[in-house]
N, C-alpha and C positions, 0 to 999 in steps of 0.2 A: 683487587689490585692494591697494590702498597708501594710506598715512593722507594726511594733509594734511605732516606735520610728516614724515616721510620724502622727501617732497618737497620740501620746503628741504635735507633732507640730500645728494640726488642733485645739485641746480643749484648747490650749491658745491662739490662731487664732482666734478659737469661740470666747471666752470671749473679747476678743479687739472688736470686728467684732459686739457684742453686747448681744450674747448669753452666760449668764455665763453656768460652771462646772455642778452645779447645776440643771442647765434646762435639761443639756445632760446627769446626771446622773436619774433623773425623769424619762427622757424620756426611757432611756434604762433599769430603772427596769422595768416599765409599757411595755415595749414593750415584756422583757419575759410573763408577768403574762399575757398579752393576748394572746401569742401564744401557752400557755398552757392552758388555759380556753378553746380557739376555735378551737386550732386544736390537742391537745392532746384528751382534754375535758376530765379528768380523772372521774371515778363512783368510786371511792373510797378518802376517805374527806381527807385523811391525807398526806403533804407533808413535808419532809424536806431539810431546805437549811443550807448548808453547806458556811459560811461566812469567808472571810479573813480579814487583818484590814486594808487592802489596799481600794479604789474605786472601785473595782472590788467588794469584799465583800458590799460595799455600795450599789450598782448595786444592788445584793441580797436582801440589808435591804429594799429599794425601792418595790420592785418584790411581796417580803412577806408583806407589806402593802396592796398591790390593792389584792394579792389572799386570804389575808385572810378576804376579803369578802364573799368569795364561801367554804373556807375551811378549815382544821385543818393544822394551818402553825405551824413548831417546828423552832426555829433557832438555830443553833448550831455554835458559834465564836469562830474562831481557834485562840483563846487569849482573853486577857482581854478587859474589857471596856475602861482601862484608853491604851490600846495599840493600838486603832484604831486610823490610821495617819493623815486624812485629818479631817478637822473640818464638809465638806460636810456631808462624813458618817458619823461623830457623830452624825451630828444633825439629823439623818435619821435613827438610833439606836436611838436616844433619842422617838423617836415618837413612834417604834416599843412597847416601856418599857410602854406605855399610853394604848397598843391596849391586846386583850386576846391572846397574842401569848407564846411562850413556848419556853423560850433563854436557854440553856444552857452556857457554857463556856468551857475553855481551861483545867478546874479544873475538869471538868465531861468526860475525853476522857474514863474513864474505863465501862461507858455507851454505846457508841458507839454502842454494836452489837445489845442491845438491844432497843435503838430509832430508827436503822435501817428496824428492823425487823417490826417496827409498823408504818412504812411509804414505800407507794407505787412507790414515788415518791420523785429521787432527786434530789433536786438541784446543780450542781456545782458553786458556786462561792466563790472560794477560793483565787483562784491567776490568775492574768491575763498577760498583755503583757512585763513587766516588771522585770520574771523573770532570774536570770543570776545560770546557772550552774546547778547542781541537786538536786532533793528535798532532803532533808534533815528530822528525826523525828521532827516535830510531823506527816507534812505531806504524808510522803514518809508511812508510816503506815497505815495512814487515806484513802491514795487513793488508798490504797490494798486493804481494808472493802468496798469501795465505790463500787470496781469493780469485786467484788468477791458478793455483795448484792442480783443482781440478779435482780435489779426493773429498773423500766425505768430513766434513767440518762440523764439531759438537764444541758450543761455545758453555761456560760454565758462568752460572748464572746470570750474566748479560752478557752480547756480543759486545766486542772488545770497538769503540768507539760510537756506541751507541746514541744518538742524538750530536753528535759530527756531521762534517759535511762529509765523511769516510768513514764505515765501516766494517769490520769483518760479515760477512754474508753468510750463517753456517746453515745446515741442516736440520738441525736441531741445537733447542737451547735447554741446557736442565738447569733450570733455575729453583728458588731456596724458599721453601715454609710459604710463598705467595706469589703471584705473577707480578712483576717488576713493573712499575706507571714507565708507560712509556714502549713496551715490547710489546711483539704481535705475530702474525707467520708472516708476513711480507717481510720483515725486517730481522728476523732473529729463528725463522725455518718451525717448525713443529716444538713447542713446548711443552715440554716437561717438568710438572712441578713435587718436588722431592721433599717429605717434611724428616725434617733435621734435627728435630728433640725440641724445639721452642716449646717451653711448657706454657700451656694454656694463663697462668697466673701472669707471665712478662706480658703477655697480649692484653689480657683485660686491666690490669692494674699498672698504676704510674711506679715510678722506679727514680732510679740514678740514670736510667738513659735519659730519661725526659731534661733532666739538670746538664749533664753532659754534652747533650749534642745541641740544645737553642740559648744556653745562657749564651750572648754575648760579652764578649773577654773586652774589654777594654783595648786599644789599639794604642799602640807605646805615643803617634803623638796625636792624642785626645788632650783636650783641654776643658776645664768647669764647664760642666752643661751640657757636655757630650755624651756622657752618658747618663744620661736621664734627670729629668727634673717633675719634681711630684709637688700636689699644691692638696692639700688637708683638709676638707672643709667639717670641722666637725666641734663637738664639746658643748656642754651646756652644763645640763643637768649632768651628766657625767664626763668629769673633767679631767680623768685620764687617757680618755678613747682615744683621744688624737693625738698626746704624745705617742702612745705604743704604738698605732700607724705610722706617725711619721718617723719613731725610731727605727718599724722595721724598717722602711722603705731605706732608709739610711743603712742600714746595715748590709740592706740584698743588695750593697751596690750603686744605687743612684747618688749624684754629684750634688743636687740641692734638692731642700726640701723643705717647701712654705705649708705652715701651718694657719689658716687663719679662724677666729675661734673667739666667742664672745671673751668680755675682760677677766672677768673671775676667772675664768681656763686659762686664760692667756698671762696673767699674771702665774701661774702655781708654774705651768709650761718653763718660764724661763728663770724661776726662784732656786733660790736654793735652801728656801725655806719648806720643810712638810706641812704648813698650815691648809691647803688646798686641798692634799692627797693624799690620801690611804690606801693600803696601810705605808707604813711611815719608809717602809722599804721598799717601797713601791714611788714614793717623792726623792728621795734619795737618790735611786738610779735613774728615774728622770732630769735631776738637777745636773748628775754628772755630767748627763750626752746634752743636757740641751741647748748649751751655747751652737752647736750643729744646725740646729733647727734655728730656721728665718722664720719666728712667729708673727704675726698680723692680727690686732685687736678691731673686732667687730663693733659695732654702736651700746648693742645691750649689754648690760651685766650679765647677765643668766641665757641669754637664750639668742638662737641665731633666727635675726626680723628680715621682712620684706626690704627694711631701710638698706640691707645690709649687701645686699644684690650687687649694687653699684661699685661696693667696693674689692668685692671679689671678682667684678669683670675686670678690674685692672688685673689681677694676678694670672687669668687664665692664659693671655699670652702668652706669659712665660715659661711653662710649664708644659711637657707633654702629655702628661695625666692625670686625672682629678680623682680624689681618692673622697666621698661624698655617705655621710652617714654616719662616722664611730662618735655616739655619744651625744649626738644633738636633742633626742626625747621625741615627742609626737606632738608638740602643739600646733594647732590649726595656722598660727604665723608660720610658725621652721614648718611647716609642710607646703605653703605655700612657697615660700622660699627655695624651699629646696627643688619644686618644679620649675621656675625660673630658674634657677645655675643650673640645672642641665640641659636646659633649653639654649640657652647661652653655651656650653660646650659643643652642643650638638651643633651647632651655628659653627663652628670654631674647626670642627672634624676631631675635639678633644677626644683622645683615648678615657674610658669611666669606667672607676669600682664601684660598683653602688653598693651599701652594706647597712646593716644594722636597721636605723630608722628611717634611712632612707627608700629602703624595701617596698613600704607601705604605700608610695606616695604613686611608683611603677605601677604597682597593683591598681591605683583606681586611673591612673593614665598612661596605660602600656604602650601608649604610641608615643609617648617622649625619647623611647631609645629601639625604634624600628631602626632609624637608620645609623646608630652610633656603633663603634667598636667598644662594646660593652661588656663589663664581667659583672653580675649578679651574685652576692654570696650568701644566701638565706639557710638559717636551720627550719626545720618543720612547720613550727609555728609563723617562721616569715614567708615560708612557701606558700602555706596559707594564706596571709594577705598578699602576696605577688598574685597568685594565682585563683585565690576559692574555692580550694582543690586540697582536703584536710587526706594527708601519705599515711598508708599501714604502714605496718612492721616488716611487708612483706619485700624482699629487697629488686625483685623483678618487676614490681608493682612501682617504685617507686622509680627506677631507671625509664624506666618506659613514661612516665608522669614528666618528669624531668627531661627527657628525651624530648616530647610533645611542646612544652612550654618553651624551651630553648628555641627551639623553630619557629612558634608563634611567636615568639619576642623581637626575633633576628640578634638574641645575644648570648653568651657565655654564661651558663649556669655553673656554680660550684657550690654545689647542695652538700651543706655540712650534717654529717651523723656518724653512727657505728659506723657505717661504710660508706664515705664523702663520694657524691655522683658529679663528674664533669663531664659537661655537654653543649655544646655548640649547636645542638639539631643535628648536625650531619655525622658527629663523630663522639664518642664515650671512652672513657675512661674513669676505673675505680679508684679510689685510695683508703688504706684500714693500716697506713701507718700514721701512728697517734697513742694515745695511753689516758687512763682514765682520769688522772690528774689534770688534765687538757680543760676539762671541764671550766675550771676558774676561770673567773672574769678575765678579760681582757686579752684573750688567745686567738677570737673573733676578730679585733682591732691591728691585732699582727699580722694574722692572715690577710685582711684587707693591703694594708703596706704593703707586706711580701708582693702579693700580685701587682700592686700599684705601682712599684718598681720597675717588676720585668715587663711591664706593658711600657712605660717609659723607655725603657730602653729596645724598642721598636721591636720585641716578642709580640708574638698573633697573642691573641686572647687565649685562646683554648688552652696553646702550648705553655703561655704565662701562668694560665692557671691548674692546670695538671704541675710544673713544675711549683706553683706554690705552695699544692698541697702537699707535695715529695717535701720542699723545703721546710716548711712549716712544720710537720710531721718529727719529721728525723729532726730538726732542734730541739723540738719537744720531747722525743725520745731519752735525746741527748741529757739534756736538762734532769730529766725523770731520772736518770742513773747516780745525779748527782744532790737531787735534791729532796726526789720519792715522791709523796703526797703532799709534802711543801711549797712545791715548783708555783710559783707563779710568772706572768707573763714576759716579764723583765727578764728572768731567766732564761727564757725560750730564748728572745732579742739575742741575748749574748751569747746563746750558740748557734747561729745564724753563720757567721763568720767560720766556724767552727768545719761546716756541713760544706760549706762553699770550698774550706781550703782539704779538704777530704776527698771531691769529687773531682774539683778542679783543675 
């Protein structure tokens, strides 16, 4: 089964992947009109479909081309010509206006009982997986006549008010590439499921659907804080890990973002002096953004201590998500430490990225984030210490590893390699957009932000971190065109905004 809103993620998945809207809309009228031809196979000429102005209704305009080959097709659009939304179904209505078919409109509803009565057969496609709440007139009306008519009723890929407290009641349902969450034969008659060209690659691998359909748009009146606030705990020994997280988080989007971060990090963080950070292009584009960033100096010079707990439980209020790990090293203190702040989030119901060196700490107390809404992002060697569990080459061998672990954990794995595995235990997805210049330092520390963001801003985990890796990916891509084997991390950062206003 597959939800509704999965299926917006695959049809822009298709279309990246290579198969446009279009193909999948062709394919899905023609697959009703053959399974009405072959296995209804009606003796009586006259059908009518009942058209939305959604794609769903398009489905229909499709349908009623190939059958009115065989037969007396009537259409009936529940609105006008100029109300049909996607330009697909227009142009797929415009074809029908060429052929001998018999359109009515939104303006002939006082017709209804009687083109019912002169059709044996009908069609539903009205509204499909996209509807919120209950039907409303015109159709709340229309789908009383439908199911009060008495003839055989074929609803196209869900019946029309499905999870209403009304809806169409058909015969059959031929629904699209998967059975719809939600339908059953009590409610939607004999199902038929019809594959529509969804190439195998939109299903397994993340996409531009994933960014498409869960990023959260901002709402015209949001105000600071509303959309998402990320809190940074990281830097030590390596004291650019937690600006590149916190820049990306800043750039996917979120409204504030606290960095807190021993002094030595925390001075170079807000200078705009390169004496802290290399290479010097790299201090540079940190300096620019980092008035942005709310940083927060830790007790140590070098290293994040136990002392240090206290005052990052101030920060954790504020904040929807803790972004824990770019940069801080392995010492026996920051590992302690690091076990407390998420014990403390976990107390909190804090959203957590856990990354880098923070990994290790999972690994010998995996019951610190049983119960958290946790994303994990380990390459090989940190899967290793998460798990004790050293991954081949072999890439079914490793899904299946990562599969296992995700489930044992209760968290969000986003295992970074040639082909990045996302997994939640219950659901997977691939990513192999990326490029070999990716490699360089500090690509890790974006990716962490990326995700740290869109979990802030109240994305599930999984979806957060499939669309981080999409995101992540394609800036990097980006980047790669314009800077080759050069690309470093800060480059990715700034096409971030780039990918966002492309898919957008």
């Amino acid at each position: 089964m597959i939800s509704g809103t999965e299926i917006k993620v695959l049809d822009k998945n298709a279309e990246y992947h290579g198969v446009p809207t279009s193909i999948l809309m062709e394919n899905a009228g023609k697959g009703v009109a053959d399974f009405i031809k072959k296995k209804i196979k009606p003796k009586v000429e006259d059908i009518i479909i009942f058209c939305g102005t959604g794609n769903n209704g398009g489905d229909g305009f499709v349908a009623a081309r190939y059958l009115a080959e065989n037969y007396n097709v009537t259409i009936f659009l529940i609105g006008k010509e100029n109300d049909i939304k996607t330009e697909i179904s227009k142009n797929n209505f415009k074809k029908l206006k060429k052929m001998e078919i018999k359109i009515y409109d939104i303006n002939s509803l006082k017709l209804v009982d009687k083109i019912l009565s002169k059709n044996n057969i009908i069609i539903d496609s009205i509204l499909g997986i996209g509807l919120e709440g209950n039907l409303r007139e015109p159709y709340l009306s229309l789908v009383n006549k439908i199911n009060k008519a008495k003839k055989i009723i074929v609803s196209v890929d869900v019946p029309t008010g499905l999870g209403c407290d009304f809806a169409v009641k058909p015969n059959y349902t031929i629904t699209f590439h998967d059975v719809k969450l939600g339908i059953n034969e009590k409610n939607s008659g004999k199902i038929i499921v019809v594959d529509i060209g969804i190439p195998k690659k939109a299903v397994d691998y993340v996409g531009p659907g994933e960014l498409v359909t869960y990023y959260p748009i901002p709402k015209e009146d949001s105000h600071k804080g509303d959309n998402g606030r990320v809190l940074v705990v990281g830097g030590g020994p390596y004291i650019g890990a937690p600006a590149m997280s916190g820049l990306a988080a800043l750039r996917t989007g979120s409204d504030l973002v606290f960095i807190v971060t021993p002094k030595k990090a925390a001075r170079a963080i807000t200078s705009f002096s390169p004496l802290w950070i290399t290479p010097e292009r790299l201090a540079k584009e940190s300096a620019r953004l980092s008035p942005n960033l709310i940083v927060g100096e830790l007790n140590n010079e070098d290293l994040l201590v136990l002392d240090d707990v206290e005052i990052i439980e101030d920060y954790i209020p504020k904040v929807d998500t803790v972004v824990i790990g770019p940069g801080l090293g392995s010492e026996k203190t920051t590992k302690d430490a690091i076990e407390k702040i998420i014990l403390k989030c976990a107390k909190r119901s804090k959203k957590l990225v856990i990354d880098a060196d923070a990994i290790q700490v999972v690994g010998k107390k995996p019951w610190i984030v049983k119960y958290t809404d946790t994303v994990i992002t380990p390459h090989a060697g940190e899967f290793k210490e998460l798990t004790n569990v050293k991954l081949d080459d072999n890439l079914g061998h490793r899904k299946k590893k990562v599969e296992e672990w995700a489930k044992k954990l209760g968290a969000t794995i986003l295992f970074k390699g040639p082909t990045d595995i996302i997994s939640d235990g219950k659901q997977t997805k691939l990513n192999n957009i990326h490029n070999p210049a990716m490699t360089v330092g500090g690509t890790g520390d974006v990716l962490a932000g990326i995700v740290g963001s869109l979990l802030s801003k109240e994305v599930e985990s999984f979806n957060g971190a499939r669309i981080g890796a999409f995101l992540n990916g394609s800036a990097g891509n980006a980047a790669f065109e314009k800077k080759s084997y050069g690309l470093i991390a800060t480059d990715i950062i700034e096409e971030i905004p780039n990918i966002l206003k492309k898919y957008l």
